[in-house]
Residue, then its C-alpha position, 0 to 999 in steps of 0.5 A: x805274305x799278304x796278296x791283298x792289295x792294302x788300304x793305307x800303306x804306313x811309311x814303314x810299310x813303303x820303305x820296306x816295299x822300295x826295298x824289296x822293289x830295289x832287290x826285285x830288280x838285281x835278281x831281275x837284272x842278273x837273270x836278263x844278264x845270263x840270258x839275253x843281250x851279247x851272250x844270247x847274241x853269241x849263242x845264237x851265232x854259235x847255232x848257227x842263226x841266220x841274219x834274219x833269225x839275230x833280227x827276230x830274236x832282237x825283236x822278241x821283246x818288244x813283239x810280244x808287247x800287245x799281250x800287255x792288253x791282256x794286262x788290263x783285261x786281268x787287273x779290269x777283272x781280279x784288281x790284284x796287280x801283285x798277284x798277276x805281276x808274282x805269277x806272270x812273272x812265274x811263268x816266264x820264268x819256266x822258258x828259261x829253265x827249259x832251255x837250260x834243262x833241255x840238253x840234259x834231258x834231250x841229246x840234240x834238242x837245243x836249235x834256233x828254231x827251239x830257242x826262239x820258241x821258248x823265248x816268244x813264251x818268256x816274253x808274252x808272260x814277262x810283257x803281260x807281268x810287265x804292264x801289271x808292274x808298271x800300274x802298282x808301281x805307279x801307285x806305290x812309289x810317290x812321285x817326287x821320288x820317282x826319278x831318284x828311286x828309279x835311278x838308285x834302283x837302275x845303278x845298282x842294278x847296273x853295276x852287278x850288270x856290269x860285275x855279272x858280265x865281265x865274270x861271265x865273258x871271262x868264263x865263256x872265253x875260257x871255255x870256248x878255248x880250253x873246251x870248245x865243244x861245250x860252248x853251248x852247254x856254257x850257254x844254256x847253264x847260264x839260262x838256267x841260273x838266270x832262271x833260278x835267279x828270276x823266280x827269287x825275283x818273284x819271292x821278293x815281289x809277293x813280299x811288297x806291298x800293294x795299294x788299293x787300286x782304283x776300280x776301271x769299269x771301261x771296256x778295255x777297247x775303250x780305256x785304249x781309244x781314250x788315251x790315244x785321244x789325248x793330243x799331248x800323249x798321242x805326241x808322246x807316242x809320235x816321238x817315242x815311236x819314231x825314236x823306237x824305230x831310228x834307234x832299233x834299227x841301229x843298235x842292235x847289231x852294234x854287237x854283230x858289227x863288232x863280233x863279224x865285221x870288226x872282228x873283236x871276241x867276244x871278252x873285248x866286246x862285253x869290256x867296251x858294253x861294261x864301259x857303257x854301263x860304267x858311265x852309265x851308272x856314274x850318271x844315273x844319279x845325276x839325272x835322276x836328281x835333275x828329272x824331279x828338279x827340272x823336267x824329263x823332257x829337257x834331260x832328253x833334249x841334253x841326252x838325245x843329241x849325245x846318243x845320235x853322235x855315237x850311233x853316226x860314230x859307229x858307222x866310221x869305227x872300222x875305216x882305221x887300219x889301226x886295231x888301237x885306233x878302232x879300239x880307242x874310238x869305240x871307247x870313246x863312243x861307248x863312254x858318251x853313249x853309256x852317260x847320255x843313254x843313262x839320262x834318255x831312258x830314266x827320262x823316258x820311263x818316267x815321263x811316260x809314268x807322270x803323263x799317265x793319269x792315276x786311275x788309268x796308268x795301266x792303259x795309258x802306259x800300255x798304249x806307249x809300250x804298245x806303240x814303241x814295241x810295234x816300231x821297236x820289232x819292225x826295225x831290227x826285222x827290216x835290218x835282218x832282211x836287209x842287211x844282205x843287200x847292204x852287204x853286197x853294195x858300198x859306198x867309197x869315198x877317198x882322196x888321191x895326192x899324186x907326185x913323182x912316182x908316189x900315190x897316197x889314198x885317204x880313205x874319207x868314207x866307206x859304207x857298207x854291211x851294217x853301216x847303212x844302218x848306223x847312217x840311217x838309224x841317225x838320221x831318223x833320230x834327229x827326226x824324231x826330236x822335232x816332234x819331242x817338241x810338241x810334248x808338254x810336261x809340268x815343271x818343264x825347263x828350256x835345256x840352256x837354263x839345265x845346261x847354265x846350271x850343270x856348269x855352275x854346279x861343275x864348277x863349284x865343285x871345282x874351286x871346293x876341291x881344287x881352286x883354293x889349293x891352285x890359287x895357293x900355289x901360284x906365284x908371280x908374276x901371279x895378280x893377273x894370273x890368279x884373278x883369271x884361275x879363281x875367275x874360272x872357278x866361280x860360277x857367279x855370273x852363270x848362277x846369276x844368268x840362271x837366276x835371272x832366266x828362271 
């Protein structure tokens, strides 16, 4: 096991490395299962947490962020971005057994207060081991394939996500019905798998390979003010701080919604998060080809438009009486939101990834995160402190249709709890697309010219595998019938469109 970074890496060699990279990340994507998202959220209403505590524990991950300085500082000093990505990552991983140790060794020891502080620790030694990942894969992974590897890498991960979560819901529904008073040993043995699985993730990184990065000799503080110098990075940041801030105040109490004001278990809403992922996984691919073909950007400017549907979406999901309605809609939201969140967050990463010089990509990467991070933390934070006034004050809206001895209410619009922020968080995402428009990328592609050849691909598809057994089976008066069928399924007049605006 060689902690040196190489010279020259062989094609062997980097094969080899994407391999372990890929299983990195499903040893990674278990523990995050089993210890943060809807079951830490559970865990935490289970002690009791307060409105304002579920706000900071959203807000951990990205609070911790400006430890990534320290990031640079290291890689500036030991220029080993193995090493210190393999030990920070040992060291967020202690937190996560602790808090599954604990109970057994301490009666009455697991508390929120406790929680939240082994989790701050996690997260400043995941965040600093985070920014040193980003450099060395950087470097290891050439960039014509970057949107491929990292969308086969997120699908994989994604469905053992998925298989992880619904197994586990399964079970702690279990438990909290059968044995109700140890729910929160239910818990905190999920920690301490997801621990154990989080130190093999580390076994697997000290096994890949590392090119030889090139030397930074800046100050650190200097590297830093260089890249918010860049106009076209600093317009980056704008709208992906913006985006950060609209889409955290909204999203994370999409699983508080649905647990306290709409009343759904738990088991229902790790099933609807599972359907995101679903359509999330079945998309990744495509985007992931479409952001080496195209641009990142113009995936963002499909997807985005999607998403902010679905957060708007969400502040009318408990107006229906009908729990099949209620249940129907957030299907259909979390569909659309699984399919265009697959393309926003591939296209994010990876455009923060190309616009970041070689030789620099630590910092300039960090600064993003850095950026979204301070806006990412302050969103939910406000939410929390917040969300008691918004409880306490509704909007209502309905119209009244009087006849004879008969009164019928239609309720238009009732706003109230966590719904200001659904409003809100919306709105300040159409914002942010304005100043997406400013970004400039290589090899970008105006989104009518993807969209002309999304239809056309669509729709060859459609006549291999369907239109000859359509047409086929048509009878008369069928002329003009089957010229219209087999007309729909030829997408020549929108190839030659293409052809035409490229």
């Amino acid at each position: 096991m060689n902690l040196r970074p190489t010279e020259k890496i062989t094609n062997n060699q980097l094969n080899s490395g994407l391999n372990y990279v890929i299983a990195d990340g499903l040893s990674a994507e278990a523990m995050i299962v089993f210890t943060s998202g809807t079951f830490l959220t559970a865990m935490a209403i289970h002690m009791g947490a307060t409105n304002f505590q579920l706000g900071l524990l959203a807000a951990l991950p990205t609070f911790t962020t400006i430890f990534q300085l320290a990031s640079i500082w290291l890689v500036q000093k030991f220029n080993n971005r193995k090493a210190i990505t393999a030990l920070f990552n040992l060291l967020a991983r202690l937190p996560l057994i602790a808090v599954g140790v604990m109970p057994l060794l301490f009666t009455g020891t697991t508390t929120i207060q406790v929680l939240l502080m082994l989790l701050f620790f996690q997260h400043i030694f995941g965040d600093i081991a985070g920014a040193s990942w980003n450099s060395w894969m950087k470097d290891l992974i050439p960039g014509e394939r970057l949107g491929s590897f990292f969308s086969k890498r997120s699908r994989m991960a994604q469905t053992l996500n998925v298989t992880l979560s619904l197994a586990t819901a399964l079970c702690i529904d279990y438990v909290k019905k059968h044995y109700p008073a140890h729910e929160i040993t239910a818990y905190t043995t999920l920690f301490l798998a997801g621990g154990v699985l989080g130190m093999f993730s580390v076994f697997l990184l000290l096994r890949t390979p590392e090119p030889k990065p090139t030397i930074m000799n800046d100050n650190v503080m200097s590297m830093f003010g260089k890249s918010l110098k860049n106009k076209n990075f600093r317009n980056l940041l704008a709208f992906n701080s913006l985006w950060a801030f609209a889409l955290n105040l909204a999203t994370p109490f999409f699983a508080v919604f649905m647990l306290k004001t709409i009343g759904l278990p738990l088991s229902y809403v790790i099933g609807l998060a599972i359907i995101s992922q679903l359509s999330s996984i079945a998309f990744l691919k495509l985007w992931g080809n479409y952001s080496d073909r195209f641009s990142n950007k113009t995936i963002i400017n499909i997807c985005a438009p999607l998403y902010i549907a679905c957060i708007l979406a969400f502040a009318f999901t408990a107006m229906p009486s009908s729990p099949i309605t209620i249940l129907g809609i957030l299907i259909v939201i979390h569909i659309i939101s699984g399919l265009s969140t697959a393309g926003i967050n591939l296209a994010l990463s990876n455009i923060g990834i190309k616009l970041a010089p070689k030789n620099e990509a630590i910092v300039y990467i960090t600064a993003k995160n850095m950026f979204v991070a301070f806006f990412s933390t302050i969103a939910p934070m406000i939410g929390g402190l917040l969300a008691d006034f918004f409880a306490t004050h509704q909007i209502l809206w309905n119209l009244q249709f009087k006849s004879t001895g008969n009164i019928s209410n239609i309720k238009m619009l009732d706003l109230q709890g966590w719904n200001y922020f659904f409003i809100i968080g919306g709105l300040l995402a159409m914002l942010s697309l304005k100043l997406l428009a400013k970004v400039k990328e290589d090899g970008e592609t105006h989104k009518d010219k993807v969209r002309i050849h999304m239809r056309a691909s669509f729709r060859n598809k459609l006549r291999k595998n369907f239109g000859r057994q359509i047409t086929n089976n048509l009878y008369a008066p069928s002329s003009a019938i089957k010229r219209t069928v087999v007309k729909m399924f030829r997408p020549d007049a929108e190839i030659k469109e293409l052809k035409r605006s490229a």
